[in-house]
N, C-alpha and C positions, 0 to 999 in steps of 0.2 A: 370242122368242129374239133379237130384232133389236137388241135392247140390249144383248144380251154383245158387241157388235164395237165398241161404244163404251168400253170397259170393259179394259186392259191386253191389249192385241195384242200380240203376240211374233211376234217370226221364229224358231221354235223346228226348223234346220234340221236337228238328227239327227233331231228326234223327226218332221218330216216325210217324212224317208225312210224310218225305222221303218213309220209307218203307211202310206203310198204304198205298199211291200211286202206288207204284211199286206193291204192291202183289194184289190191289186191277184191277191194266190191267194184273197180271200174272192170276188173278183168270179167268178173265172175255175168255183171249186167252185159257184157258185149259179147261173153259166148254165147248168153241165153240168145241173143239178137239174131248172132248168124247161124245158129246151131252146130257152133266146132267151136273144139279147143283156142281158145285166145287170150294169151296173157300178157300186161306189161311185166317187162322186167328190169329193174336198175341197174344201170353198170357206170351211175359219179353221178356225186351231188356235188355242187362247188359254189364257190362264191368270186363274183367276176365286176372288174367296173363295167360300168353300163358303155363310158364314153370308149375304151379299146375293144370291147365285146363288136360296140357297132362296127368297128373297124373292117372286124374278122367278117362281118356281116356282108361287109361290103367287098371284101375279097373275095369268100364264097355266094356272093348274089345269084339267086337261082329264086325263081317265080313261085310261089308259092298257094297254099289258102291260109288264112291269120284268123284266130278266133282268140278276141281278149273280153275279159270277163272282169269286172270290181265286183272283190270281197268285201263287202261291206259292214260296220259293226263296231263292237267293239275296239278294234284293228282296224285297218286295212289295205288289202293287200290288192297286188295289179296280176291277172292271171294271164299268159300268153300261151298258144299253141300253133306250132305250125307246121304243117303238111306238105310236101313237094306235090305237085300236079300232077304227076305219074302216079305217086301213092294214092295220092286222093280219087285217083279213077278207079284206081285195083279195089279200095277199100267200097266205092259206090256200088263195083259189081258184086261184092260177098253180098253188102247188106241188100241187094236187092234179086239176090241168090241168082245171077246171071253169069254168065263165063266169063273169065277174066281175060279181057281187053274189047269186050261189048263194047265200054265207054270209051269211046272216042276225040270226045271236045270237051272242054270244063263248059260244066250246063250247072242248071236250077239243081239237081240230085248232086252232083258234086259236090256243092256250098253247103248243100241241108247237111246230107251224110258230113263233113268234115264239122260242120254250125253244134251235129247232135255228139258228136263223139267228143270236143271240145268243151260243152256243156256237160255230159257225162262225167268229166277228169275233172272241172274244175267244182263242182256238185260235189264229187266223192274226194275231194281235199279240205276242202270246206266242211262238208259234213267229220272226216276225221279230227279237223282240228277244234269245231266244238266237244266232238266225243271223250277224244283224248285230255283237250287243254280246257273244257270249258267255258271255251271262248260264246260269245255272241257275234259269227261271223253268218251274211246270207251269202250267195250269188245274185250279181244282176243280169238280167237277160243278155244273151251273150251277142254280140258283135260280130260278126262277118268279112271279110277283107281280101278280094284278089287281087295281088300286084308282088312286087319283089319284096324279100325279107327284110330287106335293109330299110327300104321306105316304110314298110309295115311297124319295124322296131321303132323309128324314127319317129314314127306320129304318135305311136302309142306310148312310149316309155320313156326316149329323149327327153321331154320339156319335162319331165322329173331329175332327170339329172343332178339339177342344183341344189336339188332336194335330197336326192338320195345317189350315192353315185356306185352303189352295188348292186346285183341283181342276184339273186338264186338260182342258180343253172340245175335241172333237171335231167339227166340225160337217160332214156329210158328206151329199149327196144318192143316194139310189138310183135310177138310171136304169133300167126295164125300158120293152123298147119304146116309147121319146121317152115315157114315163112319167116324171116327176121326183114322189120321198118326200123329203124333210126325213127321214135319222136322227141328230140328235145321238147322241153318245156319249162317255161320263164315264169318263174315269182319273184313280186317287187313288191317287200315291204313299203308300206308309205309312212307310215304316223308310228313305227315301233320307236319305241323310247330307247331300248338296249339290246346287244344282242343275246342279253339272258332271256330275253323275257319268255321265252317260251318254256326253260326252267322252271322261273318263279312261278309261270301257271301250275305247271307241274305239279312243284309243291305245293301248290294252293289246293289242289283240287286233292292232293293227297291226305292232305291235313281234315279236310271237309268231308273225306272218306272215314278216318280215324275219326272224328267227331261223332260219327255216324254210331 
């Protein structure tokens, strides 16, 4: 992933406060879970074509869990997460407060733990962006998926492609106890009309503020 930072960096400062918000109540809900310190933290937001991203995808191919979720609404938007197999056992043993490396095989606790923590991030994105922009966006029940990251991109995000041929790159590390995880995470606008428009909510809901 060290080559999407050579690759269209942005300064995308709404959308950094957006997600600052959201990972900052995903943080605060997943320490409550395991009972310790656990925070995401951002280190590049960017914006990437979808069809060279798969590329990279397929270069670093490495088996994964996939949780995609539609933002629904107003907007909407395609939520991606994805967890490497090693991680996703470490993280099943915090949340089910057992030693780490109990978990052995990707089983049914694997899926769920990666299914809820996946549903927790894309929940607390959603939730900031009606907060902050006003939006009318939900979550749909979220999605499940073991297999490689490229097939996982492939089926979920590709046949948009001709539709939309950017994606939002996330890059976000998980801290539990001086523990650092790499979780990238993919947002794919679908139906945004410009790349202001998160702006013009902005000021819309600023304006409705002053009306006030």
């Amino acid at each position: 992933m060290d080559q999407l930072k050579e690759n269209n960096s942005h300064n995308y400062n709404l959308l950094e406060v957006v997600f600052k918000k959201a990972l900052a109540k995903a943080s605060s809900i997943f320490s409550k879970t395991l009972k310790v310190e656990a925070y995401f933290e951002i280190y590049g937001i960017h914006e990437h074509k979808i069809s060279t991203l798969a590329d990279i995808l397929y270069q670093d191919n490495q088996e994964v869990i996939g949780v995609m979720v539609d933002l629904v609404g107003e907007y909407k938007f395609k939520f991606l997460f994805m967890s490497g197999i090693e991680n996703s056992k470490n993280f099943t043993d915090r949340i089910l407060k057992r030693e780490l490396g109990t978990t052995k095989n990707l089983d049914l606790y694997c899926t769920s733990t990666i299914q809820e923590l996946g549903n927790l991030l894309s929940s607390s994105i959603s939730n900031a962006l009606v907060n902050i922009f006003d939006m009318k966006i939900t979550p749909s029940p979220p999605m499940v998926a073991c297999d490689y990251s490229a097939t996982i991109f492939q089926e979920y995000i590709m046949d948009l492609a001709l539709q939309k041929d950017t994606i939002i790159i996330l890059e976000t590390k998980l801290n539990i106890e001086k523990t650092e995880t790499k979780c990238p995470m993919y947002l794919l606008p679908i139906n945004v009309p410009t790349k202001n428009f998160m702006k013009k909510h902005w000021e819309k809901k600023n304006e409705k503020n002053i009306d006030r």
